[in-house]
N, C-alpha and C positions, 0 to 999 in steps of 0.2 A: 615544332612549335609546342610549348605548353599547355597541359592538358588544364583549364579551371573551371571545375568543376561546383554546382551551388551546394551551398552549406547546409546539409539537412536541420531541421532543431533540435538543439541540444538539450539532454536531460539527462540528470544528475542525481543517482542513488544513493541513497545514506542508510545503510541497513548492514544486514549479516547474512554470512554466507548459508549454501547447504550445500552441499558436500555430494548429497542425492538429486543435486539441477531440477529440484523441483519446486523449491518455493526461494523467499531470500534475492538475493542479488543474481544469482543464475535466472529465475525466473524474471527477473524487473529488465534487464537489460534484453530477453527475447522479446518480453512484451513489445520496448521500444523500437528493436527490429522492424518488428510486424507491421507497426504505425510507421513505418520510414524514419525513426527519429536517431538521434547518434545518445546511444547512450554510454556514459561514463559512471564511476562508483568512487563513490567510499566506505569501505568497511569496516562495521563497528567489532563484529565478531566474530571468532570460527565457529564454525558446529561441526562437529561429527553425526552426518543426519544420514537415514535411509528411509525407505516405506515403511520400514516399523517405528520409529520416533527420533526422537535426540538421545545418541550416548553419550554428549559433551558440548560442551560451549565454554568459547574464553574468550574473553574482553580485551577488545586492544585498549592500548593507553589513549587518554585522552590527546597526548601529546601527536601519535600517530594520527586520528582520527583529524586533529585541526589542523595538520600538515597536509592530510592527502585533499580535503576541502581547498586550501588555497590553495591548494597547488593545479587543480582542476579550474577555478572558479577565475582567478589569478590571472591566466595565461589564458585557458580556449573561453571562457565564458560561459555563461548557460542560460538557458530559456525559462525551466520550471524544476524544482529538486522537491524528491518522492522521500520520504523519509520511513524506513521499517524499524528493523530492531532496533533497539537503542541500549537496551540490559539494565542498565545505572543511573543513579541519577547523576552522578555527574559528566557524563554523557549526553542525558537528555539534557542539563544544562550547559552544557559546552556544544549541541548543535543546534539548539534555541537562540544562543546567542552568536552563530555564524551565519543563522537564517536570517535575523533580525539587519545585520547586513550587506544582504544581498539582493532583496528591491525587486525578485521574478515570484510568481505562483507556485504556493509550499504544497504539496498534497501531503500528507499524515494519515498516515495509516497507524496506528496505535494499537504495535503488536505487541499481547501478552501473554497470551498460550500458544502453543504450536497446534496441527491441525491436530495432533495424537495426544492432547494435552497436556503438554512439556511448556512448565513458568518458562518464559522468555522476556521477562521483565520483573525487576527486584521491588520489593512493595515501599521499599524506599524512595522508588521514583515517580510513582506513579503522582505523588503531588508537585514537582515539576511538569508533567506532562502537563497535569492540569492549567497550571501557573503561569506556563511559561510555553511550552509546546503548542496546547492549542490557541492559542490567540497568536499565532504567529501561521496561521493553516489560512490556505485560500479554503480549501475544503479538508474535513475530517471523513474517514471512513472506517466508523468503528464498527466491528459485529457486533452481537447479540451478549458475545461475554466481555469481550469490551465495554462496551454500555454499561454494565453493569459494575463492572470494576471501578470504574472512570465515575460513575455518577449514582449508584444507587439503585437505578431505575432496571426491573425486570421485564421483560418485555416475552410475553406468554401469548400474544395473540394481535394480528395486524393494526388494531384501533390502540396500541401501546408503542407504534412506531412514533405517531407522533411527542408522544411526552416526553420519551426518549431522545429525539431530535432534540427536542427543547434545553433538555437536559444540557445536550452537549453544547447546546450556542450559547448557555450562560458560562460557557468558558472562554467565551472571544472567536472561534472560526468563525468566517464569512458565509460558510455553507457547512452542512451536516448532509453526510450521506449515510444513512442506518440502514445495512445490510440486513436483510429478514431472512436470509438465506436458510436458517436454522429453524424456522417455521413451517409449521405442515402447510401442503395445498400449493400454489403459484410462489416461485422466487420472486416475493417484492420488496424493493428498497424505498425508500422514500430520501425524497434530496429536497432541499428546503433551507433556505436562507430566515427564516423566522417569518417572510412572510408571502413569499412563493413559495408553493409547495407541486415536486413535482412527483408520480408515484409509477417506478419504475417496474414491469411485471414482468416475467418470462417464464415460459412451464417448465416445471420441473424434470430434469433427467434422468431416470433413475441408472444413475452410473455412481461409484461408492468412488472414483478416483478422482480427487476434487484436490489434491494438496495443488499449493501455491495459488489457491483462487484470491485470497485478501491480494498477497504483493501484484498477482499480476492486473488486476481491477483498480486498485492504487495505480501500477504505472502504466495503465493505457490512460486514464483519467491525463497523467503528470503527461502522457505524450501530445495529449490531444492540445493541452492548455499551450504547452511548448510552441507548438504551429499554429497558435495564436487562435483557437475557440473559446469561446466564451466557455462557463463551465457546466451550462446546461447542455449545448452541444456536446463536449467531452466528456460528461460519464453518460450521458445515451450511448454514444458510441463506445465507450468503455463497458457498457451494459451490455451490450449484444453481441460483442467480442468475449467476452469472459461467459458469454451463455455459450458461444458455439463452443469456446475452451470444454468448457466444461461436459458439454456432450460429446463430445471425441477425444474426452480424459482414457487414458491406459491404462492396462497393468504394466506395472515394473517393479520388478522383486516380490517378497512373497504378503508385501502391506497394503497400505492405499497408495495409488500410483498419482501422477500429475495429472493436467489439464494439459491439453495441446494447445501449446503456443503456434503451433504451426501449421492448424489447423483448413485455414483460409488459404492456404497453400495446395494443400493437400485434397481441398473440397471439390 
């Protein structure tokens, strides 16, 4: 007799690779593991990445990127698509306009530097992102230098979370998640729809091995929505996931090492 089996929730990466499985699509698709989700990709980039930085990145053609989208989206379907690198703007405007549609919950994660501060996005694009990216986000989750880039706004001290937020909702997302990770004192985030405000806190670890904590917080968020949470439930849970990440981060090689994705396994 046939085995039929239920169809986990699907979700769907659009970002670049790393080379070093530590941040990028290698890390988005363990996240979804972890959460039970079935995750699929599309790849915007290569990198040549390790614990010590980027020695290289190159951009597929737009042509590829809108190929392997319908080709995923087309045929299996999907529940919620996480979006990372994107490099160009005509990339950011060629998956702004594949999100647009698609009719499931976008998370955006709006990566511009690497964890070792390598551009990962062209300053050409960044007014797409604006434009056209984020107004197409069930939720945003920019860091501290994202913020910044994206909107102006410098954020030096926790009562600067909120302006920031603000900042970003006069782009059209439904929700703002502002990582304060880069804050002294307690990891607090603040999520906030303009007029919920939720204020996310975990202590801080002192472990230096934190690469891939944006993509993998991005797709436990993108997994949680997938299996059908609202999106306050989904980044608390994505919140306390990316903290145990982050405290049972490694060395690997002789840089800053990952986050354990597989931590909860291992605990």
């Amino acid at each position: 007799m046939p085995i039929s089996a239920p169809v986990p929730p699907r979700v769907l990466t659009v970002a670049g690779s790393d080379s070093g499985g530590g941040a990028g699509i290698p890390a988005d698709l363990k996240t979804m593991l972890a959460f039970g989700a079935h995750g699929m990709s599309v790849l915007t980039a290569v990198t040549a990445q390790n614990s010590r930085g980027v020695q290289g990145a190159w951009e597929l053609p737009v042509e590829a990127v809108r190929a392997q989208y319908r080709s995923v989206v087309d045929d299996i379907g999907v529940q919620a698509v996480k979006t990372g690198m994107l490099s160009s703007a005509a990339l950011v405007d060629t998956v702004a306009e594949l999100l647009a549609g698609t009719g499931v919950p976008v998370v955006v994660d709006p990566v511009g530097v690497s964890k070792h501060g390598d551009p990962l996005l062209a300053a050409s694009a960044l007014d797409g992102v604006r434009k056209r990216l984020l107004p197409a986000a069930t939720v945003a989750t920019p860091n501290l230098d994202e913020v910044a880039q994206l909107t102006g706004v410098r954020v030096v001290e926790e009562a600067d979370l909120r302006r920031a937020a603000h900042a970003v909702l006069e782009f059209g997302p439904r929700w703002a998640l502002i990582k304060g990770g880069h804050l002294p004192g307690d990891a607090v985030d603040l999520l906030t729809d303009g007029t919920e405000e939720h204020w996310l806190r975990a202590p801080r670890h002192d472990n230096r091995h934190t690469h891939g904590t944006g993509c993998t917080y991005a797709s436990a968020i993108a997994a949680g929505l997938a299996g059908g949470q609202d999106v306050v439930r989904a980044v608390t849970a994505a919140k306390e996931y990316v903290t145990g990440a982050i405290a049972h981060g490694f060395a690997l090689g002789s840089g800053i090492g990952p986050v354990d994705h597989a931590w909860r396994f291992r605990a």
